[in-house]
TIBA-886092 format. One record per residue: residue in three letters; x, y, z of N, C-alpha, C, O, CB in turn. Coordinates in steps of 0.001 Angstrom, whole numbers, plus 524288, in hexadecimal, padded with zeros to 5 digits. Glycine has a CB too. Layout:
TIBA-886092
ALAXYZXYZXYZXYZXYZ...
end
This chain:
TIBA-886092
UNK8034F7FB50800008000080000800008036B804D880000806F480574803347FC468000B804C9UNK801ED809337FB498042980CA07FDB7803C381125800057FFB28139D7FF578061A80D0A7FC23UNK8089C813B0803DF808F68179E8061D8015281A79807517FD8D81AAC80A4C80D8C81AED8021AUNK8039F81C128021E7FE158202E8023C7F5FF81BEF801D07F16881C8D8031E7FF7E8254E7FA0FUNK7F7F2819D4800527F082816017FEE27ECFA81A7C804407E9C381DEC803447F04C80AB380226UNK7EEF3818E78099E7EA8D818CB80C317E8DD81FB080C227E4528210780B4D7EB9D815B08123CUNK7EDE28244080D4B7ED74828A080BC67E993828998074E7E61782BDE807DD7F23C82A8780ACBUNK7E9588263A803BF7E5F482AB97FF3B7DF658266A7FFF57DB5B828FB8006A7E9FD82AD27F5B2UNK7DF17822B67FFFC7DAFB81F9F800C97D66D82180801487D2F681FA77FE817DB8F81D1880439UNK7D574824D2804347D12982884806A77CDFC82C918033F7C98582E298040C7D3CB82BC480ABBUNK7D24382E2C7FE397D03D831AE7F9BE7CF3E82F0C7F6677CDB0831E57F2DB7D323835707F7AFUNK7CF1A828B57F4877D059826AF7EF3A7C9618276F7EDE07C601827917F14C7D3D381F5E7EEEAUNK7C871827D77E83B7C35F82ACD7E7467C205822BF7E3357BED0821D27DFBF7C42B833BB7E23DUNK7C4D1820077E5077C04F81B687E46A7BF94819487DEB97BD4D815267DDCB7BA6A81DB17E638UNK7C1E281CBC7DAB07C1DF81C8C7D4457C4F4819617D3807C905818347D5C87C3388211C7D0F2UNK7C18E816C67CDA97C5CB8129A7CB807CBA2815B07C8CB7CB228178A7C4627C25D80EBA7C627UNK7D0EE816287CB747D3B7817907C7F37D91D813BE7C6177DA6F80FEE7C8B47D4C581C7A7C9AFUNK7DBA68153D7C1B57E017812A87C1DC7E402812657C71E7E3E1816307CA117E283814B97BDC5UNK7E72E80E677C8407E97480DD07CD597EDE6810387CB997F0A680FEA7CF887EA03808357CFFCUNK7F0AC812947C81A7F523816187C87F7F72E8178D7C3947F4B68174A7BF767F93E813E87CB7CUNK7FCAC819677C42C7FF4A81B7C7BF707FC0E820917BADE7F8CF823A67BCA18005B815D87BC3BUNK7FD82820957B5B57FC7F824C27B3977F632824D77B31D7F3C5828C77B46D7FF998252C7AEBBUNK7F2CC81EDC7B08E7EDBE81E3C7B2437E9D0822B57B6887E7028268C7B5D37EE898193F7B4AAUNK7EBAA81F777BB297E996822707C1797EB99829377BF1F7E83B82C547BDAD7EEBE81F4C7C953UNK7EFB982A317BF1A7F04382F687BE657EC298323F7BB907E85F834607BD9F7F4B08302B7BC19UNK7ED11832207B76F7E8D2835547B13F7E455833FB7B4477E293838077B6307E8A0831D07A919UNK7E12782F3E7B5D47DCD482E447B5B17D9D4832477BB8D7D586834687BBC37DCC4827B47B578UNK7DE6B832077BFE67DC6E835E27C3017DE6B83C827C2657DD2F83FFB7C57C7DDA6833BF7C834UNK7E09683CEF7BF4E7E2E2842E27BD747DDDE844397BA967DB708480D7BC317E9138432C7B909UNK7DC6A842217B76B7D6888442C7B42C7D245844017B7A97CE98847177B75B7D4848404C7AF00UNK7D294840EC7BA967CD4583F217BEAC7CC47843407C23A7C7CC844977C35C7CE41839AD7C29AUNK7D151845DF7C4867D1D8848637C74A7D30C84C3C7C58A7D08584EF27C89B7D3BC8471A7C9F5UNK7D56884FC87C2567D570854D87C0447D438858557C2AC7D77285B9B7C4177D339855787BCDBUNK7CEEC858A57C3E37CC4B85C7B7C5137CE5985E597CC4B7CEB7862DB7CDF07C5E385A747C3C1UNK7CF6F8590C7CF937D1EF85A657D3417D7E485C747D4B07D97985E7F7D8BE7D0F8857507D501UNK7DACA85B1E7CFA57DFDD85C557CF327DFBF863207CD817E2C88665F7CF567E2AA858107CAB2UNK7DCDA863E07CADB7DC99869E07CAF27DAD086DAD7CEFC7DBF78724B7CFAA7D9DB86B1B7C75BUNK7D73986A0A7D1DB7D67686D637D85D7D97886E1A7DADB7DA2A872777DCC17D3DA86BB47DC4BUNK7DDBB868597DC437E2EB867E57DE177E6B286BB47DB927E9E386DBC7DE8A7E4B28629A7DD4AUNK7E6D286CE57D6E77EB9D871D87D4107EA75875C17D7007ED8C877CA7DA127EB23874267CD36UNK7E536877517D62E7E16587B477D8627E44387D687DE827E652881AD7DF547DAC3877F37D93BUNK7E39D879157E2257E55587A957E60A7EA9D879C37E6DD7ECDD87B9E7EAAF7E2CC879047E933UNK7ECCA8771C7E38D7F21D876567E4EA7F4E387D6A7E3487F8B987F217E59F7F4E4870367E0A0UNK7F212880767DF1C7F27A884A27DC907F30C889647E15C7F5F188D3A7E1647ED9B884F17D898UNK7EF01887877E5827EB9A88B097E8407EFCC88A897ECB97F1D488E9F7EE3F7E4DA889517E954UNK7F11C886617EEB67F44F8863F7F3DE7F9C1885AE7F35B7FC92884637F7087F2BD8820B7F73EUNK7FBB0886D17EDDE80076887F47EC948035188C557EC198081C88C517EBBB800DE886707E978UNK7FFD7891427EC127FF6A897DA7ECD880200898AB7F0C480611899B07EE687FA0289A9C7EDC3UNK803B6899547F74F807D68993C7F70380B53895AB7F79080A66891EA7FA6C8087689B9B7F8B1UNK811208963C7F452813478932E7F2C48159C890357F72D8175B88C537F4F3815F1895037EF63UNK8164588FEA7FA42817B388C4D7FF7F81280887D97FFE08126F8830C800218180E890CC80605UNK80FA388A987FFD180AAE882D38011780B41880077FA0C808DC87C2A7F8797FEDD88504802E3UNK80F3A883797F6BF8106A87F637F113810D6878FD7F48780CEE876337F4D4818628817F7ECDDUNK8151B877A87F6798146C872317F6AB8101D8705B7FA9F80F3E86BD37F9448198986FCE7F7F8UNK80E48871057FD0C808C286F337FF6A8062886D117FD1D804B48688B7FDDA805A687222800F4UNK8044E871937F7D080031873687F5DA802BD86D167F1D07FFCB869727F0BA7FF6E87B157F3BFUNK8070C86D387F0AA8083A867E97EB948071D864317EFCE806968601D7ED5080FAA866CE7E7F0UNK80691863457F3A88059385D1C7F6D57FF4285EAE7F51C7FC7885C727F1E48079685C027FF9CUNK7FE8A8617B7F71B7F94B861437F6DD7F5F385EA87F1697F2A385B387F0D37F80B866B27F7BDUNK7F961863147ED387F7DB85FDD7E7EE7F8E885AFC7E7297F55D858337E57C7F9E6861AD7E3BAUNK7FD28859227E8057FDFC852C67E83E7FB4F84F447EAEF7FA6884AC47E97F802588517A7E9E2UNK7F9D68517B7EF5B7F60E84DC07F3127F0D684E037EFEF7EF34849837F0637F520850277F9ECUNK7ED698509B7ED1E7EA20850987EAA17EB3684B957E5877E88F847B57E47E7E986856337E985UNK7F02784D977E3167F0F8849E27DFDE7F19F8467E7DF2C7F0D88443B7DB007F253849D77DE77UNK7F38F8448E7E38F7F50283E1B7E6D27EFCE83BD07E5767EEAC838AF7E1FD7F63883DEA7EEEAUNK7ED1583DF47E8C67E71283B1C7EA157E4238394C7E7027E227834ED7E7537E39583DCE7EC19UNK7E30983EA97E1427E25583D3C7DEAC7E3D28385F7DC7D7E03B8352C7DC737E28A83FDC7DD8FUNK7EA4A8360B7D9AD7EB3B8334F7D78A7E9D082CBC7DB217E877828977D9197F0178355D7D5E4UNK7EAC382DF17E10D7EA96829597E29F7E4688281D7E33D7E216824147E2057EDF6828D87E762UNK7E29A82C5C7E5497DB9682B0B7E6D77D6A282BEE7E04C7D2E6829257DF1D7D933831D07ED29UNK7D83682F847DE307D5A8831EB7D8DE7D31D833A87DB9A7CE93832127DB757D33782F487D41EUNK7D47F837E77DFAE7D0C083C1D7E2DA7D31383DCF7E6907D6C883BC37E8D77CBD683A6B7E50DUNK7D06C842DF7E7B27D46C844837EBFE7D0C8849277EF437CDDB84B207EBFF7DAD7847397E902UNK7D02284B067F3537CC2F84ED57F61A7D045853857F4D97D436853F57F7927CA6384D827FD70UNK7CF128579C7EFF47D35085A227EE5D7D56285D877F5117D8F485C767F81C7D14785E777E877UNK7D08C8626B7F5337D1E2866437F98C7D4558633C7FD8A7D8E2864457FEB07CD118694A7FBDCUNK7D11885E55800A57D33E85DAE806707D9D085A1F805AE7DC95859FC8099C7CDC38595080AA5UNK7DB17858728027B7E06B854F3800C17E45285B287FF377E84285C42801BF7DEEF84F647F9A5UNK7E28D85E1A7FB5A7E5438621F7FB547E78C865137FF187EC2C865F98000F7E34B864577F976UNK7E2DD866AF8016F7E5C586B0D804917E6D2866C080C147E8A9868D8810007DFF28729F804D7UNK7E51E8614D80BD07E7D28600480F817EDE785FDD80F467F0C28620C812787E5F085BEC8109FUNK7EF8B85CF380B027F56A85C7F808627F67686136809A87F9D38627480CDC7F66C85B3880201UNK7F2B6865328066D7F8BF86B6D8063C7F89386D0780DD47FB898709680F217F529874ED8006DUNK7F53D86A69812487F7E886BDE8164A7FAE0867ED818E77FE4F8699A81BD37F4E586E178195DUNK7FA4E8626A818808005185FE5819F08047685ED58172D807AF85B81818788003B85BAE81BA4UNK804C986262811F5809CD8643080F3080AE1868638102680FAC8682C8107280A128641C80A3EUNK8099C86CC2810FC80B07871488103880FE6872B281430811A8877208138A8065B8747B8109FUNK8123786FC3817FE81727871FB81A248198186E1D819CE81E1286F8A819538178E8745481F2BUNK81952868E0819B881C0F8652A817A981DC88638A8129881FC985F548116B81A6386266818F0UNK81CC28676180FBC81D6286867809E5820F286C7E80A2F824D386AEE807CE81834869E980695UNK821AB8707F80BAC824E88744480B6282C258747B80A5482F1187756807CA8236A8761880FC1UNK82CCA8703C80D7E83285870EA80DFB834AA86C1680956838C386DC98077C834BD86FCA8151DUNK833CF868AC807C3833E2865CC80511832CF868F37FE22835C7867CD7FA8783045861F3807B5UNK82F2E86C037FD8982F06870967FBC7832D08735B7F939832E3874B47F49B82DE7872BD7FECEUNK83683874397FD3583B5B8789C7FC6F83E418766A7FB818424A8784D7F9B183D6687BF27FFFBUNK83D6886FC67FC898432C86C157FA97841F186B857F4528458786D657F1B9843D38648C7FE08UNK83DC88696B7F14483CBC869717EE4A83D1686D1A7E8A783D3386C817E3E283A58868847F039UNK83D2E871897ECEE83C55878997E8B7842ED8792A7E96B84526879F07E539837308805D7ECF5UNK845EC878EE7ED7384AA8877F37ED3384D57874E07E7C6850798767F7E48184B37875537F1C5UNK84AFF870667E85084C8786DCF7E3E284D4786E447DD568509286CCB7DA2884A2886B177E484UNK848C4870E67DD33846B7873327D88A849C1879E77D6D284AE287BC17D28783FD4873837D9E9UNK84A2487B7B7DAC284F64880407DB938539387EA97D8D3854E08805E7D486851E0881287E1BFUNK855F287B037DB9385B7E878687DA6185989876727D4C385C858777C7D12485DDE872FD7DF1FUNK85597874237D3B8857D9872967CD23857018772F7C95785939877417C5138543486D1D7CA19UNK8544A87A677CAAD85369880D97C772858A6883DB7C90D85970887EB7C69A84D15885327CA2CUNK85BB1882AF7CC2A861338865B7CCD1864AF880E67CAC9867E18831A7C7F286306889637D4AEUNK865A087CE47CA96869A8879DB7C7538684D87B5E7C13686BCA87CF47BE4E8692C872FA7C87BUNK8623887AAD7BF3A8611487B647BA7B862EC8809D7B8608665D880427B50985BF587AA37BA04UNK861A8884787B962864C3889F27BA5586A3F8896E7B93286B7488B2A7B4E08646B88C077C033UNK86D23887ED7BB51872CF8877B7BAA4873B0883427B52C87696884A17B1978759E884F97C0BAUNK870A187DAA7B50C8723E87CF87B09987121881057AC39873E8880F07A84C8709E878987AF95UNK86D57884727ACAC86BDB887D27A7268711088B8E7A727873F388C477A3618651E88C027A774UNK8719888DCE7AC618744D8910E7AB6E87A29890F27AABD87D4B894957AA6D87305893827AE26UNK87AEB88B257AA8E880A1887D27A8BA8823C885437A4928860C8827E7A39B881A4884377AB50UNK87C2A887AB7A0B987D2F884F079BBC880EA882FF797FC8812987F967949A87BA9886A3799B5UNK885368886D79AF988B64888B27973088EA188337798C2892108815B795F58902E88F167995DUNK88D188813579D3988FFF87BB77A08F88C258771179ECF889508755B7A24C88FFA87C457A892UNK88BC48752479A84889948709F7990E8889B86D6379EA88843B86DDD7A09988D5786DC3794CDUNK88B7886AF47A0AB88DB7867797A39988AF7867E97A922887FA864A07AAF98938D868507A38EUNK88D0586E237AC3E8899386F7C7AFC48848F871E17AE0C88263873E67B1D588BEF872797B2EDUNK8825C872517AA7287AEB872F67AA0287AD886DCA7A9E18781086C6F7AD8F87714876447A416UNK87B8686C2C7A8E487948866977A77D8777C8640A7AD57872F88629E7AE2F87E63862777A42EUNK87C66863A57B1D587CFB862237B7B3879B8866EE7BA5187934866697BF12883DA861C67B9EFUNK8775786BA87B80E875BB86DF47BAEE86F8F86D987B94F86C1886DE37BCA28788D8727C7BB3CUNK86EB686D087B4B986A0786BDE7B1E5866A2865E37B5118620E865737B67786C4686ACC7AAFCUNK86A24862D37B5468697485D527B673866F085DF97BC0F8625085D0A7BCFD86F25859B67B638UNK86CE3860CC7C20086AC3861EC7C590864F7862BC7C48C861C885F277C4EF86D4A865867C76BUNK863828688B7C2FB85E3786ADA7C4DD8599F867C87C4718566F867337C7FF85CFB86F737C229UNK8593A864ED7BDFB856E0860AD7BD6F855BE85D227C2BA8519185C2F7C4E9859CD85E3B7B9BBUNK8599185BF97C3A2859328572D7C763856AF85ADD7CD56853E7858D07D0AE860AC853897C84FUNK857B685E117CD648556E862117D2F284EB4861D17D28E84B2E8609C7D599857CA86A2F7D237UNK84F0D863A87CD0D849F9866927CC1984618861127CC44841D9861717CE7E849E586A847C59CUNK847A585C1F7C9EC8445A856E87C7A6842C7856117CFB083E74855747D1B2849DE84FEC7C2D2UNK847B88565B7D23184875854467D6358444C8564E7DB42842DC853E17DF2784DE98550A7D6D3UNK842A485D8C7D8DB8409A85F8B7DCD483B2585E617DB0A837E885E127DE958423C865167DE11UNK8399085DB47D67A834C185CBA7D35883475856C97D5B78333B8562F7DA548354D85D8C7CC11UNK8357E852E67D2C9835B284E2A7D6E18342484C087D9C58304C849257D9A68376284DAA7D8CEUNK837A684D4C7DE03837F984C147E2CA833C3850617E5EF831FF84EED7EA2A83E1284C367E45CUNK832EA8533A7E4CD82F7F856177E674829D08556C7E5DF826D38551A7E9A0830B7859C77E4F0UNK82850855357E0AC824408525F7DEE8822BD84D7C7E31781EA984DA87E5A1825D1850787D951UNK8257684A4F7E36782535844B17E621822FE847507EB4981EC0845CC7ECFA82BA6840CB7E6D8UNK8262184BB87EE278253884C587F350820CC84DCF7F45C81E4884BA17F7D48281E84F2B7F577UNK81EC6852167F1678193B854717F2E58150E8509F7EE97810E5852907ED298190285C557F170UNK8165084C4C7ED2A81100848167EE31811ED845787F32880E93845437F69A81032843097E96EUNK817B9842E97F3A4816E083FEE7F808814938434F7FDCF811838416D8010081C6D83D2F7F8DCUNK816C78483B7FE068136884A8C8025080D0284A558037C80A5D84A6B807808146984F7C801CCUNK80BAB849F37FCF2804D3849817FEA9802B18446B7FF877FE23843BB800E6800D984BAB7FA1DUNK8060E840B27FEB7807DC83AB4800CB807938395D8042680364837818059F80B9E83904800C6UNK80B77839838070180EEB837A980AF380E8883A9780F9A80FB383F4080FC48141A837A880946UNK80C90837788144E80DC983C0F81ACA81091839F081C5C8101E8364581F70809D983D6981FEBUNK8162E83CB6819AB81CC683BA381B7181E63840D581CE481C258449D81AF282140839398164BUNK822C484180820BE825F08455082080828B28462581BB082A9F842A181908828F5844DA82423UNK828D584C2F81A6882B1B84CF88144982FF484A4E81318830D7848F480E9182C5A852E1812EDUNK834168492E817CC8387E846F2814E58392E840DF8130883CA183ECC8106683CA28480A81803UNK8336E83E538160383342839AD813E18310783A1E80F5E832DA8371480C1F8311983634816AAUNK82C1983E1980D2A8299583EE68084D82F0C840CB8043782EA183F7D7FF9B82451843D38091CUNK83243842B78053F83658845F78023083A578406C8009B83C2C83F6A7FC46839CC84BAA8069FUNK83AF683D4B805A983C7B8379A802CC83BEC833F67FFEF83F11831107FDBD83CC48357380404UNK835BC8344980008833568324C7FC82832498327C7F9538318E82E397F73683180831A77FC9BUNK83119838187F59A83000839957F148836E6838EF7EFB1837DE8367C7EBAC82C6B83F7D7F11DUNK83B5283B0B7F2C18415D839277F08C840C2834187EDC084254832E97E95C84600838197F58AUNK83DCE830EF7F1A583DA48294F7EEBA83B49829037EA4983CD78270E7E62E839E6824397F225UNK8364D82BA27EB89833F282B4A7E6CD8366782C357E1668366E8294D7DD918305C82E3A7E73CUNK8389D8315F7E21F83AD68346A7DBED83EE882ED97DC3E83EC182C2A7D84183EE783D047DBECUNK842C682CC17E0EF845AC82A527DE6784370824497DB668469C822267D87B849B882A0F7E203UNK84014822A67DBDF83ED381D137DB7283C0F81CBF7D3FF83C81819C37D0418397081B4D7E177UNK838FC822507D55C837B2821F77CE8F83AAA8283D7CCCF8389482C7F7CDA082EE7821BA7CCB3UNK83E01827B77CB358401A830437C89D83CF882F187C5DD839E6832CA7C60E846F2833AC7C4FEUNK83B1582B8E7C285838A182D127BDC9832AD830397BECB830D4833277BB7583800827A77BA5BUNK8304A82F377C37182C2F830897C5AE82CBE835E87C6C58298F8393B7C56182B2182D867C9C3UNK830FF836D17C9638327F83C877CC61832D0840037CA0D8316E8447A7CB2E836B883D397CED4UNK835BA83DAB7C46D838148402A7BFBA83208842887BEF083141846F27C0AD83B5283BC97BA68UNK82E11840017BC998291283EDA7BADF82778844477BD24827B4848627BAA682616839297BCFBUNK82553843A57C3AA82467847DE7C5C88287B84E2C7C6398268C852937C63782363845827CA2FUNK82BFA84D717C66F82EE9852D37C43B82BA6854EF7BE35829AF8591E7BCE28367D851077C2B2UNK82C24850D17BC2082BE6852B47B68D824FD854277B65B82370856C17B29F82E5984D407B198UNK8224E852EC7B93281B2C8547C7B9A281CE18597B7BAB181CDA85C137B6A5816468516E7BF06UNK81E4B85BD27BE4B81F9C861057C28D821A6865697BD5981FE5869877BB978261685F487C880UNK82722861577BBE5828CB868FF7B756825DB866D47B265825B286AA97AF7E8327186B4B7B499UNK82380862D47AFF081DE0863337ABBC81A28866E77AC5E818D086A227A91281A5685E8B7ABE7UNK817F6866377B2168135686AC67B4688158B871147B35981313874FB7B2038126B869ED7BC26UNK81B2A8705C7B48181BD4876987B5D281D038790D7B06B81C3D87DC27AFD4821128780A7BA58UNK81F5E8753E7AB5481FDE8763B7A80481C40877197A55E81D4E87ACF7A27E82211874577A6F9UNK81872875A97A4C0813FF876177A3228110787A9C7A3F680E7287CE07A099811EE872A07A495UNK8119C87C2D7A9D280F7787FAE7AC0381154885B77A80F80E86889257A6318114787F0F7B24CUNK816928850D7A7F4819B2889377A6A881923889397A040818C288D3B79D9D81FBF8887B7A908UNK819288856F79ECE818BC885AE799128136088889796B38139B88BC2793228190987FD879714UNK80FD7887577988280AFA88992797CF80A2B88F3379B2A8060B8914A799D8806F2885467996AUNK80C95891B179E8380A45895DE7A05C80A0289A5E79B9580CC189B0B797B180D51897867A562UNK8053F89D3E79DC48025489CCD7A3907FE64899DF7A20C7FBDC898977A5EE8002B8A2347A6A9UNK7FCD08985879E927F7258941679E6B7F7DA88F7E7A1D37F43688C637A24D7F5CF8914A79827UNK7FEA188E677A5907FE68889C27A7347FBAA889FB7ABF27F9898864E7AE328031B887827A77AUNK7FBF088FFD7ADB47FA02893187B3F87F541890B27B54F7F41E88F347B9BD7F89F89A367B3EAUNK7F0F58902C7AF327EC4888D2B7B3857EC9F8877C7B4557EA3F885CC7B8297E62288DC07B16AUNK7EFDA883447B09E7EFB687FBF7B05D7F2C987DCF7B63F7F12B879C47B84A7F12387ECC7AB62UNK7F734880CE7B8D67F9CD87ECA7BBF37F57A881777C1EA7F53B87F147C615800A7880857BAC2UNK7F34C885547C1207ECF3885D37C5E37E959880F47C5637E6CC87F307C9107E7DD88BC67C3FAUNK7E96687F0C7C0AB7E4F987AFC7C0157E78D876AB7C1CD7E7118741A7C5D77E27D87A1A7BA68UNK7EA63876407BE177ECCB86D737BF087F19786CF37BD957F296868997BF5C7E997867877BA3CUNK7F5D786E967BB477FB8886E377BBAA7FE3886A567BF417FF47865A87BEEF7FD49872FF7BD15UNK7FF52870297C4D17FFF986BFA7C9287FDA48677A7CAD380099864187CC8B7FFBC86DB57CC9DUNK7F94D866A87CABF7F676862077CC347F80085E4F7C9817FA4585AAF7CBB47F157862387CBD9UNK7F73985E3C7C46C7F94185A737C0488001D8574C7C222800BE852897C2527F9B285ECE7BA03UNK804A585B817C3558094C859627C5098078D857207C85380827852607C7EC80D5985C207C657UNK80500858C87CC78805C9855E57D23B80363851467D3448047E84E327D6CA80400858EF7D685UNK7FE94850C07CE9D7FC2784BFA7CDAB8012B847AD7CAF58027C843407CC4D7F6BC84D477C977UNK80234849897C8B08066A845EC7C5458097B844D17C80480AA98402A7C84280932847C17C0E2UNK80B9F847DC7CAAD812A7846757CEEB80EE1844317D3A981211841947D6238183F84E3F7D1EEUNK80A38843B47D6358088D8402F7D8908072D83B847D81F80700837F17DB56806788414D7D9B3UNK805B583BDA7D1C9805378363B7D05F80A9A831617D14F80AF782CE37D2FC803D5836BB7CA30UNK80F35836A37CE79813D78325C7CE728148C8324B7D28F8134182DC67D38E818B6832D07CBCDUNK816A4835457D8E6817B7833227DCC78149482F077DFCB815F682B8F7E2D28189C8366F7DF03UNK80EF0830DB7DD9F80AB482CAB7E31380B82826A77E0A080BA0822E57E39F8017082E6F7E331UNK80C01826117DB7580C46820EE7DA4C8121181E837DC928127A819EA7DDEB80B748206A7D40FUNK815EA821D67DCC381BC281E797DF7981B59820177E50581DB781D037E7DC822BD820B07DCD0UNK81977823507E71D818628216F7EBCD8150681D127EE778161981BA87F2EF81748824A47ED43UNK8114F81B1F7EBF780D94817ED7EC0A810FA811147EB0E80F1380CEA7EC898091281A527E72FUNK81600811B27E85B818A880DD57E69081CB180DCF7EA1881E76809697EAE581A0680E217E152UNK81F88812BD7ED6E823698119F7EE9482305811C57F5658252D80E937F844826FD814EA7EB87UNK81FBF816417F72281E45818657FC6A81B10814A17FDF08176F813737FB0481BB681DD77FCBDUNK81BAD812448024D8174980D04803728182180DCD80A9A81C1C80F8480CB181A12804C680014UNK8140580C5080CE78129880ADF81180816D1806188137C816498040C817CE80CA8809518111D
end
C-alpha cells in the first residue's frame, strides 16, 4: 500500500477512471478543467504578495494531487487549507531553490559574456544549465511532495533529492513543463496575461504532479 492511499481516500468521487499514466491524466485534465481554472484563479489571487508565492504553489498542487489521484477535489477547503500549513514551512526552502536558479542565471551570464573563451562558455554555460534544471527540478519535486507528505522539510527535501535521482528523466521532464509554461507565456505576451490568470499555471502543476505522485506512489511506501 502506498504512503499516501489512506490520506486521499476520503475525496475519491467514485468514477470509473483509468488507474494511471498518460490515460488517467488527459481523461481527468478534461474532466476537470473547469476546477483547475478556479485553482489558477486562486492560486493567481494568493500569490499577490509575493512571499505566500510558495504556499500559494502547495496549495495549487494539493488541489492537483487530488484531482489526479481522487478525479475530485473540494477546490476552496483543500486550497486554502494547504496555503495555511505551507505557508511558513515553505518559505525557507524557497530561498534555497530561488538561490539556485540565481546561480544558473549568473554562470549563464558569464558563459555569454565569455564568448571569446570557447572552452570557458562552454563550462560556464553547462554550470548554469545544471543550476537552473537543478533548481527547477528538485524544486518542483519539493512543493508536490509538501502537499504530500507530513514530514519535516528536510526529510521532504530528501526525498524529492531521491526522487530526481532514481528517474532524471522524470525530473528532467518536470524542469522542462516549468520553462515550456514560462516560454510560452513570454512568447505570446501580452495575450499570454489572460491565459496564465486562467490556466497556465495550473496546467504545469498538474503535469509536474502527475510525474512526481506516480514515483512517489512507486518509491515512498509505508
Amino acid at each position: 500500500m502506498g504512503l499516501f492511499s489512506g490520506k486521499f481516500e476520503k475525496e475519491g468521487a467514485g468514477l470509473p477512471m483509468p488507474e494511471g499514466g498518460p490515460a488517467r491524466y488527459f481523461s481527468l485534465l478534461f474532466s476537470n478543467i473547469w476546477k483547475l481554472m478556479g485553482a489558477n484563479v486562486l492560486f493567481v489571487l494568493f500569490s499577490l504578495p509575493l512571499i505566500t508565492l510558495p504556499a500559494a504553489l502547495c496549495a495549487l498542487n494539493r488541489v492537483c494531487i487530488l484531482i489526479y489521484k481522487n478525479g475530485s477535489c473540494y477546490l476552496w477547503q483543500d486550497f486554502v487549507g494547504e496555503f495555511r500549513a505551507s505557508f511558513l514551512r515553505s518559505l525557507l526552502p524557497a530561498l534555497l531553490f530561488l538561490a539556485l536558479l540565481f546561480a544558473g542565471y549568473y554562470f549563464m551570464s558569464l558563459g555569454l559574456t565569455n564568448a571569446a573563451l570557447p572552452l570557458w562558455s562552454t563550462i560556464f554555460w553547462a554550470i548554469g544549465i545544471f543550476f537552473v534544471l537543478a533548481g527547477l527540478g528538485w524544486g518542483g519535486y519539493f512543493f508536490v511532495l509538501v502537499a504530500m507528505l507530513e514530514q519535516e522539510n528536510r526529510n521532504v527535501l530528501k526525498n524529492a533529492r531521491l526522487l530526481c535521482m532514481i528517474s532524471p528523466g522524470k525530473a528532467l521532464m518536470a524542469a522542462l513543463t516549468v520553462i515550456g509554461g514560462a516560454a510560452l507565456t513570454a512568447a505570446f505576451m501580452p495575450l499570454s496575461i489572460f491565459l496564465v490568470l486562467l490556466i497556465i499555471p495550473a496546467i504545469v502543476q498538474y503535469t509536474v504532479s502527475y510525474l512526481v505522485y506516480e514515483l512517489a506512489e512507486d518509491y515512498i511506501l509505508t
